[in-house]
KOLDRENGU-113997 format. One record per residue (C-alpha): residue number from 1; x, y, z. Coordinates in Angstrom, 1 decimal. Each point is the difference from the previous one (the first is absolute). Example, Ala and Ser with C-alpha at 12.3 -4.5 7.8 and 13.67 -1.06 7.14 Angstrom:
KOLDRENGU-113997
<1 <12.3 -4.5 7.8>>
<2 <1.4 3.4 -0.7>>
***
This chain:
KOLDRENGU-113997
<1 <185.8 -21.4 -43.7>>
<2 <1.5 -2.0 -2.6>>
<3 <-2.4 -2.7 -2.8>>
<4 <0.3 -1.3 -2.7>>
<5 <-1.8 1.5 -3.4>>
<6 <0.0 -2.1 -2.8>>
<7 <3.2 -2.0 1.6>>
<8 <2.0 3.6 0.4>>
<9 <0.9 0.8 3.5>>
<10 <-1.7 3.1 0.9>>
<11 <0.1 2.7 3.1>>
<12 <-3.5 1.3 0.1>>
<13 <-1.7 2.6 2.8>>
<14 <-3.7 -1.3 -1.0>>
<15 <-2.1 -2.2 2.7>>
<16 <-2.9 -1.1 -2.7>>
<17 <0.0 -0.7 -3.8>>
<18 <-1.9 3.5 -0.4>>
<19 <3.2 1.3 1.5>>
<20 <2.3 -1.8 -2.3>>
<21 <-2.1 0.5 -3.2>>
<22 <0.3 4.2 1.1>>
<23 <3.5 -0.3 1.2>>
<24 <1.1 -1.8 -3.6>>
<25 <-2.5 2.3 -2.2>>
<26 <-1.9 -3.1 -1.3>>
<27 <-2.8 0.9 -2.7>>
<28 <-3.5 -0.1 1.5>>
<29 <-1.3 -2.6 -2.7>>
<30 <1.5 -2.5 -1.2>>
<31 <2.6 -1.9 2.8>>
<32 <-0.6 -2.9 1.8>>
<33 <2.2 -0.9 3.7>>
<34 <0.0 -2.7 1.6>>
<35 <2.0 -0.6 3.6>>
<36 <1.5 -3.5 1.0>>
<37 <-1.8 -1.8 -3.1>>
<38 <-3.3 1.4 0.6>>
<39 <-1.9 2.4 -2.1>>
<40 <-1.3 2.9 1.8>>
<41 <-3.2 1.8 -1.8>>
<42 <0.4 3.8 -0.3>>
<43 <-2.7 0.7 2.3>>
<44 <2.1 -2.0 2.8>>
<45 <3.0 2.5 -0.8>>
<46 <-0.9 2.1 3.1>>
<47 <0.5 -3.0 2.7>>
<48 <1.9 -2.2 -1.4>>
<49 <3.3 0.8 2.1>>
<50 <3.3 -1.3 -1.0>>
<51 <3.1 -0.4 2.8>>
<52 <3.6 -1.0 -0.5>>
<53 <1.0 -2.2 -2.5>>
<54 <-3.6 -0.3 -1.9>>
<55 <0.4 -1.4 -3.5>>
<56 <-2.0 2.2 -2.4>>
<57 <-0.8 -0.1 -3.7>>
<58 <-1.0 2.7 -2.4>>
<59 <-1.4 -0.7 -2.9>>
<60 <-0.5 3.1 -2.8>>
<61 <-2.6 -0.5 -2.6>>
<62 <1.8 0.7 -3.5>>
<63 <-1.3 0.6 -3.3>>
<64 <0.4 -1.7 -2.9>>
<65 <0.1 -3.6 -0.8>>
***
């Protein structure tokens, strides 16, 4: 199915955001997602399905300042 990550067109096989974070090799600490303009807690990850066309955001905690 196709979404959109951070704006970017994207094919993706995954049915929830656990799927995606496997399926794009996202750390286990330290990312935040959020689908259609709402944040999603990572203990929601599991459920939280996403269908065709969902907007999704990643956001990647970075050191430094």
């Amino acid at each position: 199915m196709k979404v959109l990550i951070n704006n970017k067109p994207t094919e993706t096989q995954a049915q929830t955001i656990a799927e995606l974070a496997t399926e794009l090799n996202l750390p286990q600490a330290g990312v935040a997602i959020a689908t259609n303009n709402q944040m999603i807690p990572r203990a929601a990850w599991q459920e939280t399905t996403i269908g065709e066309g969902t907007n999704i955001v990643i956001i990647k905690a970075a050191c430094g300042g």
